[in-house]
C-alpha positions as CSV (number, residue, x, y, z in Angstrom):
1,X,61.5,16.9,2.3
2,X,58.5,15.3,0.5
3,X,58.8,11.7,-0.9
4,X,57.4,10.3,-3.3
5,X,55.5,7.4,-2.9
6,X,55.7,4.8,-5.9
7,X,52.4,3.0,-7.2
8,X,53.8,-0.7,-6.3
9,X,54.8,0.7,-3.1
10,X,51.1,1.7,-2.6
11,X,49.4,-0.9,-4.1
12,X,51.3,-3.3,-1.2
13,X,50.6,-1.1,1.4
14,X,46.6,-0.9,0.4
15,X,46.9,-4.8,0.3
16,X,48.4,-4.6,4.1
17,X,45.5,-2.6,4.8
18,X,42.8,-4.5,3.6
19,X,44.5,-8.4,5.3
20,X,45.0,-6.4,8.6
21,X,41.1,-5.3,8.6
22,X,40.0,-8.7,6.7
23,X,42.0,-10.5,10.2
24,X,40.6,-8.3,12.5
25,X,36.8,-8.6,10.7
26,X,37.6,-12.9,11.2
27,X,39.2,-12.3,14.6
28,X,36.4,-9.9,15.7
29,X,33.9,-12.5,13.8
30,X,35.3,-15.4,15.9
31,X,35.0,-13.6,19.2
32,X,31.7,-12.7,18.6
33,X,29.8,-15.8,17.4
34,X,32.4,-19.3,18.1
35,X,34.1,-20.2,21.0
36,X,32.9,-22.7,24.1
37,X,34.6,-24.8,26.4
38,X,35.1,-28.6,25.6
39,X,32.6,-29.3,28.5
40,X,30.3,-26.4,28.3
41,X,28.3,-25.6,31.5
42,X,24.8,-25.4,31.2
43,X,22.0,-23.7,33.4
44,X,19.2,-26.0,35.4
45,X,15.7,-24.9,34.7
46,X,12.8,-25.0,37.0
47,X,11.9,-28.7,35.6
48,X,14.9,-29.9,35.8
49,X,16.3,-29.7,32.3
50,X,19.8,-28.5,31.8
51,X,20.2,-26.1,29.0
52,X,23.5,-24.9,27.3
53,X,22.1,-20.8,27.1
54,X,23.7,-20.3,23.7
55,X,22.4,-20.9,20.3
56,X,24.8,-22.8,17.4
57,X,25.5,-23.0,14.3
58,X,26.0,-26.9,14.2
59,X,25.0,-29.6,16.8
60,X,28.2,-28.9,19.1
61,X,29.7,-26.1,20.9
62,X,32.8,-25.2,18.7
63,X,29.9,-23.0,16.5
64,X,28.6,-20.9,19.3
65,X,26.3,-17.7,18.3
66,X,24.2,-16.0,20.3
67,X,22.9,-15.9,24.0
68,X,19.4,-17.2,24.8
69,X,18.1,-14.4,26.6
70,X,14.4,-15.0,27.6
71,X,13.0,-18.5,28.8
72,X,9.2,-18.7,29.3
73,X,7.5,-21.2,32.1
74,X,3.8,-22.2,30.4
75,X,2.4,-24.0,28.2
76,X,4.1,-23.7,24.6
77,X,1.2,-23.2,22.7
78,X,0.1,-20.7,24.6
79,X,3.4,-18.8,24.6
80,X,3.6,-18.7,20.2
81,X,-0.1,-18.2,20.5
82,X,0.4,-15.2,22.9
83,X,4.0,-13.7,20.5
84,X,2.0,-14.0,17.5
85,X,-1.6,-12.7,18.2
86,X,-1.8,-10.4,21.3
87,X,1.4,-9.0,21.7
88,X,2.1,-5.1,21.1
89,X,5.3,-5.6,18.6
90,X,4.5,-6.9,15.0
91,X,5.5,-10.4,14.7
92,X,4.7,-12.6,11.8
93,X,6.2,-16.0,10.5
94,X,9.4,-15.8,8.7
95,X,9.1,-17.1,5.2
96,X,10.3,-19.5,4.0
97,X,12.8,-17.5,1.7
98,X,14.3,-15.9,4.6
99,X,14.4,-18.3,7.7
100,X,17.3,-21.0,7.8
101,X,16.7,-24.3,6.5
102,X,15.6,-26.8,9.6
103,X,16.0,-30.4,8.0
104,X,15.5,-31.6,11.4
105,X,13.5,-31.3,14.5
106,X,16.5,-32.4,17.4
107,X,19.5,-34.8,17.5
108,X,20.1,-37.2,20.3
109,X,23.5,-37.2,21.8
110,X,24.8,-40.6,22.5
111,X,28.2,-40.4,24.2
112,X,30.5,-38.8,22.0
113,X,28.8,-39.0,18.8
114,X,26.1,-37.2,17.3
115,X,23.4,-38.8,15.3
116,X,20.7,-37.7,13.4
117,X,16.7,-38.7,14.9
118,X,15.1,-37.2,11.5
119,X,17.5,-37.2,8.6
120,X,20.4,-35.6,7.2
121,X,21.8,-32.2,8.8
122,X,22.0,-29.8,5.8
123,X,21.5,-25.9,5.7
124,X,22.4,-23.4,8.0
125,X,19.6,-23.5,11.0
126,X,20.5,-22.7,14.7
127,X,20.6,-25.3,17.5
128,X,20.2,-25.6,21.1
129,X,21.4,-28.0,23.4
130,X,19.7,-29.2,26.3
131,X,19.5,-32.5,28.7
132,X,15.8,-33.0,29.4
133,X,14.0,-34.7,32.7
134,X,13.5,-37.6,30.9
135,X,16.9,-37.8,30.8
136,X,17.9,-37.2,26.9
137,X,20.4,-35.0,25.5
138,X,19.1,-33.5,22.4
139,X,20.2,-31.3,20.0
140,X,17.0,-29.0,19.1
141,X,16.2,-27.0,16.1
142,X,13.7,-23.7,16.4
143,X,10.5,-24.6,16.8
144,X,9.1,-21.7,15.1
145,X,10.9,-18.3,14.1
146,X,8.8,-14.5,13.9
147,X,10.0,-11.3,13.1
148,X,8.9,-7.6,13.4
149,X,10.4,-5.6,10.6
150,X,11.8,-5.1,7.3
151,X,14.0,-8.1,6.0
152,X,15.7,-5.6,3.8
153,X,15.8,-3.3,6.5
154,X,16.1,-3.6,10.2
155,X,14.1,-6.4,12.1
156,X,14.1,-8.1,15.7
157,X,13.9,-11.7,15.0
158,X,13.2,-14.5,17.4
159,X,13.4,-18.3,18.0
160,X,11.6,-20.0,19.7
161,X,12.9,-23.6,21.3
162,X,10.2,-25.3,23.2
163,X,10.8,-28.0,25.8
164,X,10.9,-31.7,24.3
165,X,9.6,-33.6,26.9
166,X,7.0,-31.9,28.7
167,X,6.0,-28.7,26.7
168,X,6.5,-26.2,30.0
169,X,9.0,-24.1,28.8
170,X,10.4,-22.0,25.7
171,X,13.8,-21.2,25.3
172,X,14.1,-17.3,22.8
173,X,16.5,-16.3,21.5
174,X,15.6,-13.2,20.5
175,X,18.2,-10.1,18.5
176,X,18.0,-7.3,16.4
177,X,19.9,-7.1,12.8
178,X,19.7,-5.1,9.9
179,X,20.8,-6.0,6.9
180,X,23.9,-5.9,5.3
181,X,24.4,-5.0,1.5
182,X,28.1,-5.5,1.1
183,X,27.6,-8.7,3.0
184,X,24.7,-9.7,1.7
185,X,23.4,-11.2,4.9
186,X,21.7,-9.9,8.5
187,X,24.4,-8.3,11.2
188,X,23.0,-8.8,14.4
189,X,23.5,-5.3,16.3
190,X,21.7,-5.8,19.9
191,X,20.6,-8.4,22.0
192,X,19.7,-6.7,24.5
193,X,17.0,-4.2,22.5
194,X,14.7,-7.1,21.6
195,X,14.8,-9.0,25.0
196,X,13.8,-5.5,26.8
197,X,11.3,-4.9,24.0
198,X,9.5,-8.7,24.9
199,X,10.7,-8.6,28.3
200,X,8.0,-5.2,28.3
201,X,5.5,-6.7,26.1
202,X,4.7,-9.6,28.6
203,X,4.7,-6.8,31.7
204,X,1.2,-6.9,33.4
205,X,-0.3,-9.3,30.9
206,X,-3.3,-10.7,32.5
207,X,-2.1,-14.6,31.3
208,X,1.2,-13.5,33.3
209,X,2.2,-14.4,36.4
210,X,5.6,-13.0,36.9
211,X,8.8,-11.4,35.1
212,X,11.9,-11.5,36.7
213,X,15.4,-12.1,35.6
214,X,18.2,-14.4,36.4
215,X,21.6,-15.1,36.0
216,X,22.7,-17.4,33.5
217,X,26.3,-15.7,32.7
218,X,26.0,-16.3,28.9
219,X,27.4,-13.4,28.7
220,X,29.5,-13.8,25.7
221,X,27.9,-12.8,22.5
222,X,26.9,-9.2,21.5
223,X,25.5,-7.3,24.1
224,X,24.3,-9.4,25.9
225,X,25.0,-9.1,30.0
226,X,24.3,-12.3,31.3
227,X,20.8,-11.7,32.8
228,X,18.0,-13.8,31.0
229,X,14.4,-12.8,31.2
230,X,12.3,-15.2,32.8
231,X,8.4,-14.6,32.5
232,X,5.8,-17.3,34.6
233,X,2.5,-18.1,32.8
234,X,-0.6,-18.2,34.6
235,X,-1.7,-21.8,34.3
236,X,-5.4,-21.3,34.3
237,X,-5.1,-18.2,32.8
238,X,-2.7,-19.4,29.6
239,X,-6.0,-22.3,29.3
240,X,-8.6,-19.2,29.1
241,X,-6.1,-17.6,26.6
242,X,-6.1,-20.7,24.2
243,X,-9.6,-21.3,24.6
244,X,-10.4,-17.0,24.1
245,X,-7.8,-17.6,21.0
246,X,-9.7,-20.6,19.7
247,X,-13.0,-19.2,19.9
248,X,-11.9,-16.0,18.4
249,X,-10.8,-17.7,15.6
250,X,-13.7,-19.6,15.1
251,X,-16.0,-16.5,15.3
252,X,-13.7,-14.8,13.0
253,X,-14.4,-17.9,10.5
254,X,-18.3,-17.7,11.5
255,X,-18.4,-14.1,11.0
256,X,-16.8,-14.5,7.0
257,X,-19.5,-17.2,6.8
258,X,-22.4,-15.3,7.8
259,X,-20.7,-12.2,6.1
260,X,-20.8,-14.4,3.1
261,X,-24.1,-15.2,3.1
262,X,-25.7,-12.2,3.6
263,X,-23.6,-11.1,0.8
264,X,-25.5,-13.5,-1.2
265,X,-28.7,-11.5,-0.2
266,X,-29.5,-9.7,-2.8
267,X,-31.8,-6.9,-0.5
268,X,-28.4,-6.6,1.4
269,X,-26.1,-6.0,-1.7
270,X,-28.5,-3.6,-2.4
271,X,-28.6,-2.2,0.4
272,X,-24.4,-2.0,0.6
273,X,-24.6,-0.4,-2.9
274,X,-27.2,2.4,-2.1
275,X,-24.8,3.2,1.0
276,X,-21.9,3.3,-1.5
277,X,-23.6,5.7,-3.4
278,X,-24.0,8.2,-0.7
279,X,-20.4,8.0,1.1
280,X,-18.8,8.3,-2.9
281,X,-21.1,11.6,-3.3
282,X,-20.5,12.8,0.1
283,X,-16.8,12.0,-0.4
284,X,-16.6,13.9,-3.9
285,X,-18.4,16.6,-3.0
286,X,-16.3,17.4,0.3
287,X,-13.2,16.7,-1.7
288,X,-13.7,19.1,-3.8
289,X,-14.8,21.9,-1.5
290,X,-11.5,21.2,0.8
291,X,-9.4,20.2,-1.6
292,X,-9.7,23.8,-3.3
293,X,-8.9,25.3,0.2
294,X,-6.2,23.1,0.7
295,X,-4.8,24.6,-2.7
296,X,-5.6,28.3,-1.7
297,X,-3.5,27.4,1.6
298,X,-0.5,26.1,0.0
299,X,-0.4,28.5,-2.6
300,X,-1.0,31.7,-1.0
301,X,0.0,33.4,-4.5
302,X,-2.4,31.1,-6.3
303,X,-5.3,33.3,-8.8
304,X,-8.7,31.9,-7.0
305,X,-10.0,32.3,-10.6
306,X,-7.5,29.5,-11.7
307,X,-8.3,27.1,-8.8
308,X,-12.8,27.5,-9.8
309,X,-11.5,26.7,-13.4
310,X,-10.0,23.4,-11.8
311,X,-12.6,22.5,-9.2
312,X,-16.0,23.3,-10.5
313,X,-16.0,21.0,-13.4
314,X,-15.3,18.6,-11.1
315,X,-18.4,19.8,-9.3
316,X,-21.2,20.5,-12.0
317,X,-20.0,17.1,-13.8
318,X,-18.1,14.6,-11.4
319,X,-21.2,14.6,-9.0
320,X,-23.7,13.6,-11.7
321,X,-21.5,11.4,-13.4
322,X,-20.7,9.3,-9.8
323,X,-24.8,8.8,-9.4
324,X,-25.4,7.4,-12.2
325,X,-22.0,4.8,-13.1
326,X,-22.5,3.7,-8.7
327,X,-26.7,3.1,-9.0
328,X,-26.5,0.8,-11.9
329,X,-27.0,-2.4,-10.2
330,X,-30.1,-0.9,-8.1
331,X,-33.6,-0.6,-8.6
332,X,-35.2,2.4,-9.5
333,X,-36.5,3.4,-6.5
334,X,-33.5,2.9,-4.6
335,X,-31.2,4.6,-7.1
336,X,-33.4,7.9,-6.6
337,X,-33.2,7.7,-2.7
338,X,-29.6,7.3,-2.8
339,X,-28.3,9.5,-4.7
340,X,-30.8,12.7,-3.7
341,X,-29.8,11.7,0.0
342,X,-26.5,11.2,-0.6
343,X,-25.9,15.1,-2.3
344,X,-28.5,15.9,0.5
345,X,-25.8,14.8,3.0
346,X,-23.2,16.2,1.6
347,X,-24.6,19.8,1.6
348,X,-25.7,19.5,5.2
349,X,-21.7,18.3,6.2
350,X,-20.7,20.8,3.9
351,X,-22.2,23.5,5.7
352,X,-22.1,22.4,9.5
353,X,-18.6,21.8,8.5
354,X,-18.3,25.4,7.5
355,X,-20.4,27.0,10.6
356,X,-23.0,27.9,8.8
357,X,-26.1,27.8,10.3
358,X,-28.5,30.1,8.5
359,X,-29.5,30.5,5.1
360,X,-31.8,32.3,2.3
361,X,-34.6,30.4,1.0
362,X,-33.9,30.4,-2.5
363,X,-30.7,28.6,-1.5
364,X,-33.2,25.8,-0.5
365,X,-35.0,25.8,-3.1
366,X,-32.0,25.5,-5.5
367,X,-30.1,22.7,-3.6
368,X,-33.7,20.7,-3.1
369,X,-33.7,20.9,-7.5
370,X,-30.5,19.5,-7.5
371,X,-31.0,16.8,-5.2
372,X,-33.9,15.9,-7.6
373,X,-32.4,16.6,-10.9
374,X,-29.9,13.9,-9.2
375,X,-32.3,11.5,-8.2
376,X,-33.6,11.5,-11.9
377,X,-30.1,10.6,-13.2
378,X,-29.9,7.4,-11.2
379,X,-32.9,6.5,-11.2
380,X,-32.9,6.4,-15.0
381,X,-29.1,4.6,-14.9
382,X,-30.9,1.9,-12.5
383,X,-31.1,-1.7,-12.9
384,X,-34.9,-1.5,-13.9
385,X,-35.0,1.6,-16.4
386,X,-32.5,-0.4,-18.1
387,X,-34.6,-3.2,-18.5
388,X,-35.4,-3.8,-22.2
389,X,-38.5,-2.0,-23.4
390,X,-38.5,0.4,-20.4
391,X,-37.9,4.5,-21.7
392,X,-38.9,6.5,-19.3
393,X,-36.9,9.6,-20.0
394,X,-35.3,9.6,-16.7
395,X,-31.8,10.4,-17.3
396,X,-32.8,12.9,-20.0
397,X,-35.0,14.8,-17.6
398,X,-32.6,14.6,-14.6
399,X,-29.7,16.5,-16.7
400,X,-32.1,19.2,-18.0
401,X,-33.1,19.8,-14.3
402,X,-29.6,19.4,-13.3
403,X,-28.1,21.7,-16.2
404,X,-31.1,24.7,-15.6
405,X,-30.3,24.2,-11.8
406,X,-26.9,24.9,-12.2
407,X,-27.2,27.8,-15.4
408,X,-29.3,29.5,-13.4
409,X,-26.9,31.1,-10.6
410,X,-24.3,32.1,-13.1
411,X,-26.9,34.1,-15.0
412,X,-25.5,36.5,-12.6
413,X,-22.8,36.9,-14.4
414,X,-24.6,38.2,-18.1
């Protein structure tokens, strides 16, 4: 026998619903990012230096997060230098707008307090603790986050903790997310995806001395299994990497100098513009002969009649019209040579493109008047035509040429 089931009755049930997955969502949240012990242990690097291999929320280990899951021996420099120019995934900086707020760079542990070495502790940022050589128990901030993806999207994110005393090591941690629109904030869904991703990246690197892994049983976030990538720099070879990176950069910055300046030659602008000219008739021309095939492909059904009526406007008028608006700023001479070459090259890709190898004379003939009648046209839109009391009829002729050139084969047609 059916019963019915009253609104109030299902109203309280949908509420039971939604606290029982609201507790499990906080109970779920709770294992996954807090816990810790009230005397955490903490793993010995090869300095020295004790770290705690998790990240936090706060300066203490009630607000545990995520496991650090790759440490890298070097130089600290040379390890950003090495994520953010030469490696194979995309990182960049995260802005501002979407990294955590880092008011300060590390807090000093003094007993059982917690105090403050740079200012107030505001924002959500992610810490690291760790007991250096130099004996110092610090609370550190990320010394630099990157990212490879879409904020909005799905991204591995990194950061990057490097050694306070001594600059030899980096501690990553390193996780993949996506965002979430209901929550309005990144999930983090793998751990173990990015560290194999960088864990690869740094695999026979030339500045690399080994990658191995080791046990660190921080097992207790995500995916994470415990086992922390460790990757060795080459020492002399991480120096050749800043210096190569250094140098490279200022080449790169002598390169847009002298690019500059030979911009500022006017023979060179010249020179830039008369190639212009050619690739922007070369590019028209073979646009328009594939770009009709391309239709005749997709539209099998397609009148080839109704295709000509599209393209050969584009043809008779486009190429004429592109000599003479792109030789403006040339002189006379140079306007004529690159436009004739430019519809000179065109035919000749046009027809090696097509496998033809052999054709009639008049066929020469006709394409050599057009590469004339084309000349004319920028020579008479050039810089020096222009020039006030210069009429020298050049655009006038060029079109006549160009407009008996092409009247001529449709005569045909009468």
């Amino acid at each position: 026998m059916a019963r019915e089931v009253r609104p109030t009755t299902a109203v309280t049930v949908l509420f039971v619903v939604i606290a029982a997955i609201t507790g499990a969502s906080v109970v779920s949240a709770e294992f996954f990012d807090s816990g810790g012990a009230a005397d955490p242990e903490t793993v010995t690097l090869e300095d020295g230096s004790e770290l705690w291999p998790y990240t936090s929320k706060g300066p203490n280990y009630r607000e545990r997060t995520l496991s650090i899951n790759l440490v890298v021996y070097g130089d600290t420099d040379a390890t950003e230098r090495a994520l953010r120019e030469i490696s194979l995934a995309d990182w960049e900086p995260v802005e501002e707008d979407q990294q955590d707020i880092a008011p300060a760079e590390e807090f000093e542990v003094d007993g059982n307090r917690t105090t403050v070495a740079w200012g107030g502790a505001s924002g959500a940022t992610r810490y690291v603790y760790v007991d250096t050589v130099d004996d110092r128990a610090l609370w550190l901030v990320e010394s630099y986050q990157l990212h490879d993806g879409d904020y909005l999207g799905e991204r591995q994110h990194l950061r990057g903790y490097e050694d306070p005393a001594e600059d030899e090591w980096t501690a990553i941690q390193a996780h993949d997310e996506h965002w979430d629109w209901f929550h309005l904030r990144h999930t983090v869904h793998s751990i173990e995806e990015s560290q194999l991703a960088i864990e690869e990246d740094f695999f026979g690197r030339w500045y690399v001395d080994s990658v191995t892994r080791d046990r660190f049983a921080n097992d207790a976030s995500s995916d994470a299994d415990g086992w922390v990538t460790i990757v060795d720099l080459d020492e002399r070879a991480t120096r050749l990497l800043i210096a190569g990176l250094l140098l490279g950069s200022i080449g790169v910055a002598r390169t847009l100098e002298r690019g500059t300046e030979l911009w500022q030659d006017e023979d060179v602008r010249r020179t830039l513009r008369s190639l212009a000219t050619i690739g922007l008739l070369v590019l028209l021309y073979l646009s328009i002969r594939f770009g009709a095939v391309g239709i005749e492909r997709l539209f099998p059904g397609l009148r080839t009649n109704a295709i000509v009526i599209v393209f050969y406007p584009l043809l008779v008028l486009g190429l004429p019209v592109v000599a003479y608006l792109s030789t403006r700023q040339l002189d006379r001479e140079q306007a004529f040579a690159a436009a004739s070459l430019g519809f000179t090259v065109a035919i000749f890709l046009d027809y090696t493109l097509l496998g033809v190898t052999r054709l009639p004379l008049d066929t020469f003939v006709h394409r050599g008047a057009l590469a004339v009648a084309i000349g004319l046209i920028a020579a008479g839109a050039s810089q020096t035509a222009r020039e006030p009391g210069v009429e020298h009829g050049y655009v006038r002729t060029g079109v006549l040429l160009w407009v008996v050139a092409v009247t001529i084969p449709l005569l045909q047609f009468v």
